[in-house]
PDB file of N, CA, C and O in Angstrom:
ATOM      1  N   UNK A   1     -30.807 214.351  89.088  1.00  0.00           N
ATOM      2  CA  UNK A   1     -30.672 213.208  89.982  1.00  0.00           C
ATOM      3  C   UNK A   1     -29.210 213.091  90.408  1.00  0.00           C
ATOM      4  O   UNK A   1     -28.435 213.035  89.453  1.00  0.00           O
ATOM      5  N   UNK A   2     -28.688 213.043  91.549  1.00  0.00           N
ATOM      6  CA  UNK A   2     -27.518 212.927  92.433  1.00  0.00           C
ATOM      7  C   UNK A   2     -26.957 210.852  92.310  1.00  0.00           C
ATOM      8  O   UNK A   2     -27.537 209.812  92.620  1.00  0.00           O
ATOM      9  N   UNK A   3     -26.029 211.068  91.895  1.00  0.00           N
ATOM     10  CA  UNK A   3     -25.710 209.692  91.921  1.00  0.00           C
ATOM     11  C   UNK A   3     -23.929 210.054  92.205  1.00  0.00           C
ATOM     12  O   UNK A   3     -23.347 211.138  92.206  1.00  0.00           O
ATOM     13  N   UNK A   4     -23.382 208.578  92.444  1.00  0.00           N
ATOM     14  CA  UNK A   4     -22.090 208.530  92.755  1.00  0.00           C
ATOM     15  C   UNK A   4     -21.557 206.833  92.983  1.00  0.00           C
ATOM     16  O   UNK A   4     -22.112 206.114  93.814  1.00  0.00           O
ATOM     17  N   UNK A   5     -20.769 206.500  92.385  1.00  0.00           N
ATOM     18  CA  UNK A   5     -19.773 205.233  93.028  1.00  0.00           C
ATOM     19  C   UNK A   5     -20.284 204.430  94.351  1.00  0.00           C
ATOM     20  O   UNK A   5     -20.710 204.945  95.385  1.00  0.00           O
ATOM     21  N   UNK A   6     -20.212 203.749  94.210  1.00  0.00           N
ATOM     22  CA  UNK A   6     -20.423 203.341  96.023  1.00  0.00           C
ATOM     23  C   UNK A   6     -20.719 201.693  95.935  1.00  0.00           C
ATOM     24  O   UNK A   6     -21.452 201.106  95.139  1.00  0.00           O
ATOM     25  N   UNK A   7     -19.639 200.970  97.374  1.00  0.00           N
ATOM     26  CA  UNK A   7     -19.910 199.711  97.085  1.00  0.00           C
ATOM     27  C   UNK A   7     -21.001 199.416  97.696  1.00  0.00           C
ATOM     28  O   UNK A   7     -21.405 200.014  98.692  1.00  0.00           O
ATOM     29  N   UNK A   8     -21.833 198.025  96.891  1.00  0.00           N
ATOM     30  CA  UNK A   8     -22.791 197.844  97.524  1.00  0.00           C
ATOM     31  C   UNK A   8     -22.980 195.948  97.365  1.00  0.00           C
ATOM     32  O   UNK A   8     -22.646 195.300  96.373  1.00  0.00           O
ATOM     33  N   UNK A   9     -23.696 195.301  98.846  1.00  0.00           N
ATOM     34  CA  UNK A   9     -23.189 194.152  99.373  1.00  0.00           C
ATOM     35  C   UNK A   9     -24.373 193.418  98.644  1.00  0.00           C
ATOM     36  O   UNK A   9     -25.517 193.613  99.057  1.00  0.00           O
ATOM     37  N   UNK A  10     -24.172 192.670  97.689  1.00  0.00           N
ATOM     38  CA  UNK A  10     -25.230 191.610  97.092  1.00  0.00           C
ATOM     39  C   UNK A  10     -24.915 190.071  97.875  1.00  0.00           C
ATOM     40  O   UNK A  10     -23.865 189.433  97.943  1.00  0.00           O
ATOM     41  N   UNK A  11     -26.537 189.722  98.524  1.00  0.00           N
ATOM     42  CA  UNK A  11     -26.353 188.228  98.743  1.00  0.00           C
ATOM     43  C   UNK A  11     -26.451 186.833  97.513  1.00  0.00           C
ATOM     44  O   UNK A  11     -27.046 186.705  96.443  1.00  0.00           O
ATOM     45  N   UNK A  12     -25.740 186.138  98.143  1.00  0.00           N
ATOM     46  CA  UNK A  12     -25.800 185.097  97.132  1.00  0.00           C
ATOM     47  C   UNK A  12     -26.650 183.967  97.667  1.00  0.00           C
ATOM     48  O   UNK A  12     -27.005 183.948  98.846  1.00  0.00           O
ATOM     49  N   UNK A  13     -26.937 183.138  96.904  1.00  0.00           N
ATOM     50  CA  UNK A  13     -27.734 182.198  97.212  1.00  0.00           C
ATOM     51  C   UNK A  13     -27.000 181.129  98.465  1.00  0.00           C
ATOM     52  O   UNK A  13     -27.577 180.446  99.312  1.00  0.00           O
ATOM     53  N   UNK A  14     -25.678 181.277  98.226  1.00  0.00           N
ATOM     54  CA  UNK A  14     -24.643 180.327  99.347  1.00  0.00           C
ATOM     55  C   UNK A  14     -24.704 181.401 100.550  1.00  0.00           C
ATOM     56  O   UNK A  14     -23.811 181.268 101.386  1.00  0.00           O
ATOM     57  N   UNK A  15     -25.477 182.276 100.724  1.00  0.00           N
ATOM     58  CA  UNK A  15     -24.853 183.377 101.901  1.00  0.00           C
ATOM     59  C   UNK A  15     -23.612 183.965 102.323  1.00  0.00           C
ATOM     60  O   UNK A  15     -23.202 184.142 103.470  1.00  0.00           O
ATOM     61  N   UNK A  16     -23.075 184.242 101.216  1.00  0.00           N
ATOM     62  CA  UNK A  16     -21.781 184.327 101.181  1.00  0.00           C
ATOM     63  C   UNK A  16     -22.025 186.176 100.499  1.00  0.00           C
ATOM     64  O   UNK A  16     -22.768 186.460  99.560  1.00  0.00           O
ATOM     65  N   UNK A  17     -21.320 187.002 101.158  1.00  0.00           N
ATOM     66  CA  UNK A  17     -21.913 188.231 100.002  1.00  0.00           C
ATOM     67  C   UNK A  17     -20.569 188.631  98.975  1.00  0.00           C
ATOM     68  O   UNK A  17     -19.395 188.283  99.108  1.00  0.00           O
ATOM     69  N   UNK A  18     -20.989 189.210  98.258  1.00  0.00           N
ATOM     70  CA  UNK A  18     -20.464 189.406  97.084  1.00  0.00           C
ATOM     71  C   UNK A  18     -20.276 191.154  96.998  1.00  0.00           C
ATOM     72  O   UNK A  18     -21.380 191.698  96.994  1.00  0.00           O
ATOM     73  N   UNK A  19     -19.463 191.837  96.951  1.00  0.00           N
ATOM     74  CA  UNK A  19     -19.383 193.445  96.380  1.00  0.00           C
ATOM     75  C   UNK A  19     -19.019 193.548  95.569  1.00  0.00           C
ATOM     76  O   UNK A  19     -18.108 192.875  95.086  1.00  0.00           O
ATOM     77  N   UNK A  20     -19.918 194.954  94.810  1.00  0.00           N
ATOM     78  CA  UNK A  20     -19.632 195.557  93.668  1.00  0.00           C
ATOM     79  C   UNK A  20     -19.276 197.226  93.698  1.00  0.00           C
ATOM     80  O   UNK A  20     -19.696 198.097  94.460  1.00  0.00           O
ATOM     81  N   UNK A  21     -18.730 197.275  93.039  1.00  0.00           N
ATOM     82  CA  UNK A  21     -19.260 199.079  92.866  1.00  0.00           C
ATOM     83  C   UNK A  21     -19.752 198.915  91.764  1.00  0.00           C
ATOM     84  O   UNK A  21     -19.518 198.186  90.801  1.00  0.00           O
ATOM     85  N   UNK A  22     -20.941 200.191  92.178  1.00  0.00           N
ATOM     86  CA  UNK A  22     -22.041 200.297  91.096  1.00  0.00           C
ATOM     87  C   UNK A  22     -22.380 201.886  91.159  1.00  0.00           C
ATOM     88  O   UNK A  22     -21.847 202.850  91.709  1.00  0.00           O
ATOM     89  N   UNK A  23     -23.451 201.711  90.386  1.00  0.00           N
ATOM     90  CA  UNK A  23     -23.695 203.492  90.234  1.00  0.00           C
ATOM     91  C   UNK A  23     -24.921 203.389  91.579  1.00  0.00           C
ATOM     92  O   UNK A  23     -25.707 202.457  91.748  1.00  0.00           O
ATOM     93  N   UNK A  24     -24.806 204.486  92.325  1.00  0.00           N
ATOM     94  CA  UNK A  24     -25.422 204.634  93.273  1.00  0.00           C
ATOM     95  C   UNK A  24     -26.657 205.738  93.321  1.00  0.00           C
ATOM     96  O   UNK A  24     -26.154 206.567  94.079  1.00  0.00           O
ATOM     97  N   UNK A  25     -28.087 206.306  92.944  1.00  0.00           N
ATOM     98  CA  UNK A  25     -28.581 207.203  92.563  1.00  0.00           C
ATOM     99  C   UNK A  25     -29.892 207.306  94.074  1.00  0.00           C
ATOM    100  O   UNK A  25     -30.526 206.440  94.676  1.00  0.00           O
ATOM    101  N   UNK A  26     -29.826 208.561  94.174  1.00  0.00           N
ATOM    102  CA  UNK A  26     -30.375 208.670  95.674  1.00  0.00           C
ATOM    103  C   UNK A  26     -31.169 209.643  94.952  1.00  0.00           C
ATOM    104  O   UNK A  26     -30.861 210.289  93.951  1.00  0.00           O
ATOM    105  N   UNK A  27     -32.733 209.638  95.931  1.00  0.00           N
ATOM    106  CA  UNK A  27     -33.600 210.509  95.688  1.00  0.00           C
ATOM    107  C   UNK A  27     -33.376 212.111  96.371  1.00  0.00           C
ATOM    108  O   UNK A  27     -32.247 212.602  96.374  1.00  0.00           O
ATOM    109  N   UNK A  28     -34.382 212.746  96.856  1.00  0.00           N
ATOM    110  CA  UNK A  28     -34.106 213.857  97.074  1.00  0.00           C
ATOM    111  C   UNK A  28     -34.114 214.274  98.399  1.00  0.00           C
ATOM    112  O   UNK A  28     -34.240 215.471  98.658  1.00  0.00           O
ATOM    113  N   UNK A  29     -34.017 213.589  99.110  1.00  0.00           N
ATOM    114  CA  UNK A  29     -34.041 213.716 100.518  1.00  0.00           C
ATOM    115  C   UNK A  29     -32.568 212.734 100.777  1.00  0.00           C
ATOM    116  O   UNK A  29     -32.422 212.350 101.938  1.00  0.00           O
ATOM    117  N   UNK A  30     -31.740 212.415 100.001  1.00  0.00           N
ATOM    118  CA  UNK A  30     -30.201 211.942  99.461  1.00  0.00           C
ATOM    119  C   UNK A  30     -30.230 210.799 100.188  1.00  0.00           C
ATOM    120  O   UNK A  30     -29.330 210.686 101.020  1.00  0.00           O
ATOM    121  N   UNK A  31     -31.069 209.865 100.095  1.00  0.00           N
ATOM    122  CA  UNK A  31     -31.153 208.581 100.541  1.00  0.00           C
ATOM    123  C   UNK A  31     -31.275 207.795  99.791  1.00  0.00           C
ATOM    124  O   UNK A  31     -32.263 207.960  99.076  1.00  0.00           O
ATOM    125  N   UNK A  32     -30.213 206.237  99.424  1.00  0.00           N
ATOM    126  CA  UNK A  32     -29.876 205.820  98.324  1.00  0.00           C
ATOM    127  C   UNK A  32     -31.537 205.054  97.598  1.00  0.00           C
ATOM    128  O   UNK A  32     -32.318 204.353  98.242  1.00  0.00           O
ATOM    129  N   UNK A  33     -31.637 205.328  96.623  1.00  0.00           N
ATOM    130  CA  UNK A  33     -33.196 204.862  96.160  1.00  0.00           C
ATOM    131  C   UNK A  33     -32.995 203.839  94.656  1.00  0.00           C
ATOM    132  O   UNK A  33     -33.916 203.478  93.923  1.00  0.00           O
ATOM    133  N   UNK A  34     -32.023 203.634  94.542  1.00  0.00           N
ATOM    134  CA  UNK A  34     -31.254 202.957  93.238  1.00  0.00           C
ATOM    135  C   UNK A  34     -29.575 202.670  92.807  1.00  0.00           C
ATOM    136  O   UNK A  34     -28.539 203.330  92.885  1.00  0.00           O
ATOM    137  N   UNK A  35     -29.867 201.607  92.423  1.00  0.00           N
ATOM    138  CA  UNK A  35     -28.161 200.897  91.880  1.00  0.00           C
ATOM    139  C   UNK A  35     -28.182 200.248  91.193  1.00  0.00           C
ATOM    140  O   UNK A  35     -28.885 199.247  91.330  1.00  0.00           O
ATOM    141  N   UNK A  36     -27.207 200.506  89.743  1.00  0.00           N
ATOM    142  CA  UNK A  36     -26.655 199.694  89.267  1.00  0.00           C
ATOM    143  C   UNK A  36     -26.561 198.475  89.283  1.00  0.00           C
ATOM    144  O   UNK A  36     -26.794 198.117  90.437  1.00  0.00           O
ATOM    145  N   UNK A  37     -26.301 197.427  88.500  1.00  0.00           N
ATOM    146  CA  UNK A  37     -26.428 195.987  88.631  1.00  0.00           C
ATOM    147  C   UNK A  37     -25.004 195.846  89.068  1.00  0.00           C
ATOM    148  O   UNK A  37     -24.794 195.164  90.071  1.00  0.00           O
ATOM    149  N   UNK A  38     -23.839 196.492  88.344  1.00  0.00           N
ATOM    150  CA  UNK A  38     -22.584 196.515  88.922  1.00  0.00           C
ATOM    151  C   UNK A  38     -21.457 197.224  88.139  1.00  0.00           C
ATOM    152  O   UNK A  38     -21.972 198.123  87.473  1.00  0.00           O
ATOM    153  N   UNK A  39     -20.456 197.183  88.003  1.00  0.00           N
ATOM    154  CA  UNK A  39     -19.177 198.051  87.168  1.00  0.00           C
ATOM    155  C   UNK A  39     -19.473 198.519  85.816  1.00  0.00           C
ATOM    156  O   UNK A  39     -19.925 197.624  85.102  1.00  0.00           O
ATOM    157  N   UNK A  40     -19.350 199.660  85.257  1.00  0.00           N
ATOM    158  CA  UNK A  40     -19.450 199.527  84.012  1.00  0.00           C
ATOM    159  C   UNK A  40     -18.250 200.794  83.782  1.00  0.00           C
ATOM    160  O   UNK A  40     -18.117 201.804  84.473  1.00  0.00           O
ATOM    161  N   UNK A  41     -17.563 200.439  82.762  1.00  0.00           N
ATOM    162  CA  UNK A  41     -16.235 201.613  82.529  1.00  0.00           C
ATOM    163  C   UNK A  41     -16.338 201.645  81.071  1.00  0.00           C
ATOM    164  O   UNK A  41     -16.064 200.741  80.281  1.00  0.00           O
ATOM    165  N   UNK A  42     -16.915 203.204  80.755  1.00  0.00           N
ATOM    166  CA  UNK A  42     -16.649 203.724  79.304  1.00  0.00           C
ATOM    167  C   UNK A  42     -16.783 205.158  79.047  1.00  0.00           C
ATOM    168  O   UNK A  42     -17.683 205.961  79.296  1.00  0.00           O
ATOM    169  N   UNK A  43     -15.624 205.261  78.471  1.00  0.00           N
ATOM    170  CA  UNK A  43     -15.693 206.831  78.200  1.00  0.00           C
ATOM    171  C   UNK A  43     -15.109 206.993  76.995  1.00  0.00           C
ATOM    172  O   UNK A  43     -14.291 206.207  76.518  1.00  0.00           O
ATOM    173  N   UNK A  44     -15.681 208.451  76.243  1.00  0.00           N
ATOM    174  CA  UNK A  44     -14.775 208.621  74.973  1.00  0.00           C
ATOM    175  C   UNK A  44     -13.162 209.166  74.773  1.00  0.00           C
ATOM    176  O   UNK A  44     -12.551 209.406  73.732  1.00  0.00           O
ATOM    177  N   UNK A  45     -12.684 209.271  76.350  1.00  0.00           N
ATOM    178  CA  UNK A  45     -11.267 209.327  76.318  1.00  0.00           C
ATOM    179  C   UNK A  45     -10.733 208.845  77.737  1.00  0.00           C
ATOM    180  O   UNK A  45     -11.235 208.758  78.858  1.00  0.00           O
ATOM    181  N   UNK A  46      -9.174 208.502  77.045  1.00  0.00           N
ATOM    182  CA  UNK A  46      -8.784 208.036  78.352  1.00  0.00           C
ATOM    183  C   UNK A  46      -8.820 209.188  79.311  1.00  0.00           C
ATOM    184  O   UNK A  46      -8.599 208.409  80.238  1.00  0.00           O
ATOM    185  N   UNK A  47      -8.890 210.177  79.828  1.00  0.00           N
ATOM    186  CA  UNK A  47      -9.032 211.284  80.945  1.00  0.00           C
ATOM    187  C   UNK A  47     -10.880 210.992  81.055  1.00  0.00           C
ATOM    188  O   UNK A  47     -11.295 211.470  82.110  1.00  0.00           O
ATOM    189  N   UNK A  48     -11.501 210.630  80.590  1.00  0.00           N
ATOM    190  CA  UNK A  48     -12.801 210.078  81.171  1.00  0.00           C
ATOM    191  C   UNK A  48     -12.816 209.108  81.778  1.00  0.00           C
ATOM    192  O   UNK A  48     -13.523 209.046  82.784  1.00  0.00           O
ATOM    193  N   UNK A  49     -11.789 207.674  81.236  1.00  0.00           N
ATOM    194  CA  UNK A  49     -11.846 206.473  81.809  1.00  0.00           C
ATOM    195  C   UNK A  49     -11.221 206.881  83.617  1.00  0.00           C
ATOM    196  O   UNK A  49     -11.676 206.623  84.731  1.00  0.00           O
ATOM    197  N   UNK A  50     -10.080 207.566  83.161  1.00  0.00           N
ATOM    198  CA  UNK A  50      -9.120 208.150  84.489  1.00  0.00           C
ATOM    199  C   UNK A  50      -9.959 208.701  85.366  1.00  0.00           C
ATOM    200  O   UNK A  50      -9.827 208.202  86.484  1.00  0.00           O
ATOM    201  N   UNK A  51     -10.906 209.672  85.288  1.00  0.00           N
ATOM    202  CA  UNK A  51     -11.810 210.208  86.365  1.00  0.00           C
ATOM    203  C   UNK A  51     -12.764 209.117  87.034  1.00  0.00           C
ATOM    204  O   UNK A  51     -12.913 208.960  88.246  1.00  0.00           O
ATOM    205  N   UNK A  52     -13.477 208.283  85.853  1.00  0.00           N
ATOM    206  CA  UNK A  52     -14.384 206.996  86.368  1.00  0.00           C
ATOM    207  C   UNK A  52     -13.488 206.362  86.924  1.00  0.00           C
ATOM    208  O   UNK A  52     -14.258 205.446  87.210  1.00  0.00           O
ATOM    209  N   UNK A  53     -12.525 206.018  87.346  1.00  0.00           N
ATOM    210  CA  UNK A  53     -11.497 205.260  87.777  1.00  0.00           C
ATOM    211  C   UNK A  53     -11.458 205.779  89.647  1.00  0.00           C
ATOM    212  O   UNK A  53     -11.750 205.249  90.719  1.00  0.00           O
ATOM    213  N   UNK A  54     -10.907 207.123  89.169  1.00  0.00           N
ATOM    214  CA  UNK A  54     -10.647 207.766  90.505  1.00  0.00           C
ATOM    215  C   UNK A  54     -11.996 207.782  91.259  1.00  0.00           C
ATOM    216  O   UNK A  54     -11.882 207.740  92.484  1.00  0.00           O
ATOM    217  N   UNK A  55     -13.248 207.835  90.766  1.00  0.00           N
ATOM    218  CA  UNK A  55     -14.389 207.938  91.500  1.00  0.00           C
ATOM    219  C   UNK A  55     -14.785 206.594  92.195  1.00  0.00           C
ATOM    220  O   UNK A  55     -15.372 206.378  93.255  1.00  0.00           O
ATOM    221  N   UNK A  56     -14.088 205.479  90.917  1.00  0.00           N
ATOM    222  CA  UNK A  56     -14.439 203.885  91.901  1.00  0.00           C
ATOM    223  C   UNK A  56     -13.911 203.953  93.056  1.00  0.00           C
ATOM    224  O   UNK A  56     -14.487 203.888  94.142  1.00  0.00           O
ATOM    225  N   UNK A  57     -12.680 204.102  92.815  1.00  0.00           N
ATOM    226  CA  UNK A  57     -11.398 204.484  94.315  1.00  0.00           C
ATOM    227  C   UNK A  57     -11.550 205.409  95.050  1.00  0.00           C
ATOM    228  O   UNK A  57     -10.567 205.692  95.735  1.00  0.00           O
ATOM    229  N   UNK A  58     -12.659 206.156  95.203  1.00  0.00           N
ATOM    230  CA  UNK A  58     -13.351 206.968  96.133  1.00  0.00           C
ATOM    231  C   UNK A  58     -13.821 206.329  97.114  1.00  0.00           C
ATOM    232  O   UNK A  58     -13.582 206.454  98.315  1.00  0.00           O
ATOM    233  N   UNK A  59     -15.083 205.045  96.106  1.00  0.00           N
ATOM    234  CA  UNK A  59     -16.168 204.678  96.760  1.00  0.00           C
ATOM    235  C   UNK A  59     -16.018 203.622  97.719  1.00  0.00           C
ATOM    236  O   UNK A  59     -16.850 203.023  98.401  1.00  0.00           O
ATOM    237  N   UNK A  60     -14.046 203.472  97.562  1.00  0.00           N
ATOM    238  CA  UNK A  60     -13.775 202.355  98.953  1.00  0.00           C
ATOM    239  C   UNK A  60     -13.240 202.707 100.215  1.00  0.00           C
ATOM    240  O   UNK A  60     -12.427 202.078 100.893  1.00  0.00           O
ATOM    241  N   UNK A  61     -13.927 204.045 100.504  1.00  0.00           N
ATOM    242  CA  UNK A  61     -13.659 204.810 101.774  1.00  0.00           C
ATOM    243  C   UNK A  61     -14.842 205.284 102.397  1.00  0.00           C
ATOM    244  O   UNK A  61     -14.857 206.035 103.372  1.00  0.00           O
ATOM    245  N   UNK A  62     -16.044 204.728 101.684  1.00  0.00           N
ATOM    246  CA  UNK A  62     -17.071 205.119 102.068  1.00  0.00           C
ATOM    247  C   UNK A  62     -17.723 203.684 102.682  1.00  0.00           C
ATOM    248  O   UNK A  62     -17.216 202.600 102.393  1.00  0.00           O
ATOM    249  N   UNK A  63     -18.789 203.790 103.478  1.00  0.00           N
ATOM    250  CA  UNK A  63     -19.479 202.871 104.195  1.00  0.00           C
ATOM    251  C   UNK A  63     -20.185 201.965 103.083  1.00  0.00           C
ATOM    252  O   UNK A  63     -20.624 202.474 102.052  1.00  0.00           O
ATOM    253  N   UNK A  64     -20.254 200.856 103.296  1.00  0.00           N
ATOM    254  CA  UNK A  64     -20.920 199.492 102.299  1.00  0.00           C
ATOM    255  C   UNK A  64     -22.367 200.050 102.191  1.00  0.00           C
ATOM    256  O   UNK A  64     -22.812 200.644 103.172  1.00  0.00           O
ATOM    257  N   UNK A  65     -23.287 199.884 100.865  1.00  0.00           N
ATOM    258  CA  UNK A  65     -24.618 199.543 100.561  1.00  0.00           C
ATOM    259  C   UNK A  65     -25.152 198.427 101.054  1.00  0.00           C
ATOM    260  O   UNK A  65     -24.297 197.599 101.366  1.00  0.00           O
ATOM    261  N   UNK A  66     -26.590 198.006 101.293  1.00  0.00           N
ATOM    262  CA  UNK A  66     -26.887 197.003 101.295  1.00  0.00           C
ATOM    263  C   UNK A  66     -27.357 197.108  99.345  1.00  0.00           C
ATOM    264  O   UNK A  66     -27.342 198.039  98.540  1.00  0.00           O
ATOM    265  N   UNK A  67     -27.658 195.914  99.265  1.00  0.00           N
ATOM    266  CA  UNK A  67     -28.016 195.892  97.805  1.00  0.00           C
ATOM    267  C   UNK A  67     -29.887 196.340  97.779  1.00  0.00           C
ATOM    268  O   UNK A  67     -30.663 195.886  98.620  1.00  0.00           O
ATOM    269  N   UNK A  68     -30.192 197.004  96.989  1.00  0.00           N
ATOM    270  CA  UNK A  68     -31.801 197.122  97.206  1.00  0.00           C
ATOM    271  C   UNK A  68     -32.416 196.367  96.093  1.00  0.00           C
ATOM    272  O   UNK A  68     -31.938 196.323  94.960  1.00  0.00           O
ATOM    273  N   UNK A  69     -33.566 195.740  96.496  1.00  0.00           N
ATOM    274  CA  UNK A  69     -34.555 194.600  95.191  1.00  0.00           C
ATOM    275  C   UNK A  69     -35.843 195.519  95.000  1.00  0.00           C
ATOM    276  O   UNK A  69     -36.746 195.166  94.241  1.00  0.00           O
TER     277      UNK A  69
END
């Protein structure tokens, strides 16, 4: 399964939206089919945390998610 970083736009009950980066997991025809609820950072070393890091800071050059229910 293909996944990656990517922000994605949650509404709020005030209509106001809210972004996260989350984990982004697309089916096989690479169209996003799942996400994350929102951030999660853990790794068993800091050069893991450092790569999850650099991949968040990827995902703010890429075009917004809508959020999917």
């Amino acid at each position: 399964m293909t996944w990656n970083y990517r922000v994605v736009k949650f509404e709020q009950e005030n209509d106001e939206p809210w972004l996260k980066i989350c984990e982004v997991y697309y089916n096989t025809h690479g169209k996003p089919n799942a996400h994350t609820e929102g951030i999660s950072v853990g790794s068993e070393t800091i050069e893991g945390l450092k790569w999850i890091l650099e991949k968040m800071l990827e995902s703010l050059d890429k075009p917004i998610i809508e959020e999917m229910k």
